[in-house]
Every structure is written in structure tokens, then in C-alpha cells.
N, C-alpha and C positions, 0 to 999 in steps of 0.2 A: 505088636506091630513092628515093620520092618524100615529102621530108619535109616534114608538114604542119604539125609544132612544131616549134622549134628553141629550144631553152634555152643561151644563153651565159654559163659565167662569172658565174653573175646573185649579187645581194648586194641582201638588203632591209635598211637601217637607218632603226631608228626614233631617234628622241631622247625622253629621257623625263622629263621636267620632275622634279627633286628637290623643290621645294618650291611649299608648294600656295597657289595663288593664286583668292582667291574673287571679284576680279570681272575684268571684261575693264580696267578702266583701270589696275586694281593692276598687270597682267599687263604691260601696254604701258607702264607705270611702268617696273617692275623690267627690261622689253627694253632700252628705252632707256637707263637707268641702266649695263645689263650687269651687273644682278643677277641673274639664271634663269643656274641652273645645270643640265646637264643631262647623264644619263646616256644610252652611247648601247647599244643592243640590236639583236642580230643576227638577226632572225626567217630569214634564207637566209644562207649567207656561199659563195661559188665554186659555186655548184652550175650544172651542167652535162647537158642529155640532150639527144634528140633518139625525136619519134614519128612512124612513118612512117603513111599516108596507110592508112584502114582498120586500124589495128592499136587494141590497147586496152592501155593500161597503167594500174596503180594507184599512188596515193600511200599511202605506209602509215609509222606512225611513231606515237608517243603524242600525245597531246597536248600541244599548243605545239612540237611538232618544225618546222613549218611547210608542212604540207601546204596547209591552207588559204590560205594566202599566195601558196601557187606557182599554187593554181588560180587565185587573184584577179590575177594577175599575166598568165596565158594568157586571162586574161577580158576582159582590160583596164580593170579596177577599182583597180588598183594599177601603178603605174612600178619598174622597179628601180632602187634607189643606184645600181649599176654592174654593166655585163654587158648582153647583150639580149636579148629574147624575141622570135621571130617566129613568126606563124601566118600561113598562106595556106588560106583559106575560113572559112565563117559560124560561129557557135558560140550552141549551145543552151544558157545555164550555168542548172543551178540547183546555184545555191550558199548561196543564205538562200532561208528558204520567205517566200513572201508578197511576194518582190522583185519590182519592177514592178506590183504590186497597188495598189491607191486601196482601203483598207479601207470606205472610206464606198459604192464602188459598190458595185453588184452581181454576183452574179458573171456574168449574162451581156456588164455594160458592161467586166467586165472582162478579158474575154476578147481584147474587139478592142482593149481599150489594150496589153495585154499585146500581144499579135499587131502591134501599131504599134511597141513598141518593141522586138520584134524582127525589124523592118524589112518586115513585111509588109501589103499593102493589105488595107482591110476587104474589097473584094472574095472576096479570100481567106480572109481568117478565114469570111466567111458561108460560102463552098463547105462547110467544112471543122467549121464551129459543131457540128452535130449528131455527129458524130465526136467532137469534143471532148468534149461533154457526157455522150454515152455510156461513154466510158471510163474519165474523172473519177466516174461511179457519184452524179451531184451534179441529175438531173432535176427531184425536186421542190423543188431547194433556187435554181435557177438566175436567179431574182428578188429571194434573197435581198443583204443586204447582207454582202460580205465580213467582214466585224470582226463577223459574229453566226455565221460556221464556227468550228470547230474548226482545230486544227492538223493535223490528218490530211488533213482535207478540204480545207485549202488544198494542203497539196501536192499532193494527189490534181489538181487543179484544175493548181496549176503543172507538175507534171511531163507532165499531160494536153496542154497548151499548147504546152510546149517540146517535145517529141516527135513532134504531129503536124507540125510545123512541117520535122523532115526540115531539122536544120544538117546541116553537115559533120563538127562535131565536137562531141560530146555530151561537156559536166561537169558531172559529179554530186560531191556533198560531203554523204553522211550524211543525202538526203534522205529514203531509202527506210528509214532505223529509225523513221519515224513511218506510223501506218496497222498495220491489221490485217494480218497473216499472207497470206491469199488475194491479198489487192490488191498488195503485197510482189510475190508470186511474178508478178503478173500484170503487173507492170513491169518483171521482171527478162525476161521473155519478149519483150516491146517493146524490150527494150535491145539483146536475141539477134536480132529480127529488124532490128533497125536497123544490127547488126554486120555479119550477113550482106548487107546490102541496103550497105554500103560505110562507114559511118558510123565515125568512128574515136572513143573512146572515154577518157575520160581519170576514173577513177573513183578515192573516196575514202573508204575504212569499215575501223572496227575487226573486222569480220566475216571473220577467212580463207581460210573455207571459203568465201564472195562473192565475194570476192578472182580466187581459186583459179577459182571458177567462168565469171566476167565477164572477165578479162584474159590476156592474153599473157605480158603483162611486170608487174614491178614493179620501180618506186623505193622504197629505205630512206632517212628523214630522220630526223635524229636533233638536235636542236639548232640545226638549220637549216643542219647538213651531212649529205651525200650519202654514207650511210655503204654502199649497195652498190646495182647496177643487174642485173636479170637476167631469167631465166624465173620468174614470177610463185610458183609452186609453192615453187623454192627459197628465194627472198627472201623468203616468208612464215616458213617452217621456220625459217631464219637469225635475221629478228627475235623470234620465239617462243624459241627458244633463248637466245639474248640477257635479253629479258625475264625469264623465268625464271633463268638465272643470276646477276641482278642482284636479284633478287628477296629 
């Protein structure tokens, strides 16, 4: 099979400053001194998978388990400590709503900045504007200035963007709990036909019946180890049971 992720071994450490420093000379004081002391935290430690080319898998786990880390990591927003991640083809991430936005444009200028930084010509974004705009549900608002939408309506706007755009590999992180019910489903339908059309999927909600629905597979993270990898279905039941017993 053709694998289009590949997770090695990967470990994120942070260092976490113990004592609080209020300006930047104090800070650079105390560096030099070799006063900062610093605790270190493990947001991934050995985790390991691989996704093959078209398939969809989830990240699933509580909060602060390190789902979001791992997506920031296949996004290229983050480096690992140690271990490596490889991807071969493009990647659509929405992972914070409003990324790549200029709150001060509008949303039609923002579209093509958007569409620029994901490496496409304005040419293209024009072909493609009115599609966008249509699906984003945002017509009479498209002159408006971003930073006077709502949160729903940016995503509506971002996930509009990053999908017609047609990467290779679509990440999502808990965009689609913002937005009405209808608009929900009517992404979750663009994600189905973007699966069937080849698009490999890397998705991330406390939802798992979503889960269950959008993915093949799932990963368990639990502390920022890799507590089990399988058929999506199973690995939901396992961490709800879990949950619940610790409950």
C-alpha cells in the first residue's frame, strides 16, 4: 500500500518555565545567569502510525491527550523532539478557525489570500470564487470585513476554502462543532464526497458517532501515548469504556 503519512517514533517536548518572568530583559537576565528553571512536558512520547493514501483515520482522546499536536505536526506547524513524520502530497489543514485570515479584510480579499497561502494562483481562486461563496452560505456578507463575522461564519468561510481547493489530504480538528446543524451535515457530505473522489482524511472530535461515521480507522491518545490503533468502531467503544470506567 501507498503511504501517504507516516508517523515515526515521534516525541513532542515542551520545556515549561517554573518561574514567571515579567519582562523580556529579566528573562534574558535570568538565561544567562542560569537561573530559568524549567519543567519538561510530554504533549507525544514514541508514538507511531502510518495512513495509507485515501483512507481516513481519527485522533480521539480527551483533552490534552495530544491529538492536536499530532495534527500540528502532519501540518507542518510544529517539529518533533525526536522521531519523524513524513507526508507525500498537499494538505488542506483547518485546524484553528480564522488561520490564514487578515481579520481587517474582507471576506472576498480574503479568500484569495487564503487561496495564496495555500499555494494557489489567483487565477484559480477566481475560477473557483463563486463556488466558494456559495457554499460558505456568506453572499451578502462577502464585502464585509472578517473581524465583524461570527465564529461560525468564519469557518463556514474557512472550511469553504480549504475544500474546494481539492488537497490530498484533508485535517480537520473540531471545526465542524461551530455552525448550525444543517451546515454541519452539509460538510460532513463534502468530506464523503471528497473521500470517495480519493482524498485521504485525517479527522479530530469528541463526537463518536462522527467518528464512526467519517473514518476507517482510529488512534487512541491518551497522555501523548498511543494507547491503541484499529477499526474506528472498535477504538471508539474501547475509549468510551475506558472513560467510563474511570469515571
Amino acid at each position: 500500500m501507498d503511504s501517504i503519512i507516516e508517523v515515526s517514533n515521534v516525541s513532542v517536548r515542551f520545556n515549561l518555565e517554573q518561574e514567571k518572568t515579567d519582562t523580556i530583559k529579566e528573562y534574558l537576565l535570568k538565561l544567562v545567569k542560569g537561573q530559568l528553571h524549567f519543567n519538561e512536558f510530554y504533549a507525544l512520547r514514541d508514538v507511531s502510525f502510518n495512513v495509507e493514501r485515501g483512507d481516513s483515520l481519527a485522533l480521539i482522546g480527551t483533552n490534552g491527550s495530544g491529538k492536536s499536536t499530532m495534527l500540528k505536526l502532519i501540518a507542518g506547524v510544529l517539529y518533533p523532539s525526536r522521531g519523524k513524520v513524513s507526508v507525500k502530497g498537499s494538505i488542506a489543514p483547518l485546524i484553528e478557525l480564522g488561520a490564514g485570515f487578515d481579520i481587517d479584510l474582507t471576506a472576498r480579499e480574503n479568500i484569495f489570500l487564503n487561496g495564496a497561502v495555500l499555494g494557489h494562483s489567483r487565477a484559480y481562486m477566481k475560477k473557483h470564487f463563486d463556488e466558494i461563496v456559495d457554499f460558505a452560505e456568506i453572499e451578502e456578507f462577502i464585502d464585509v470585513p472578517v473581524k465583524n463575522f461570527s465564529s461560525g461564519m468564519v469557518a463556514r468561510l474557512g472550511f469553504s476554502i480549504a475544500t474546494q481547493v481539492r488537497a490530498d489530504i484533508l485535517v480537520v480538528d473540531e471545526i465542524l462543532a461551530v455552525g448550525d446543524f444543517l451546515f454541519q451535515q452539509k460538510c460532513y457530505r463534502r468530506m464523503e464526497e471528497m473521500l470517495s473522489g480519493g482524498t485521504t482524511l485525517l479527522f479530530v472530535s469528541h463526537d463518536a458517532e462522527m467518528v464512526k461515521r467519517m473514518c476507517r480507522r482510529a488512534v487512541w491518545l491518551n497522555d501523548g501515548v498511543m494507547m491503541e490503533i484499529g477499526e474506528a468502531a472498535a477504538v471508539c467503544d474501547n475509549y468510551r469504556a475506558a472513560m467510563e470506567a474511570n469515571a
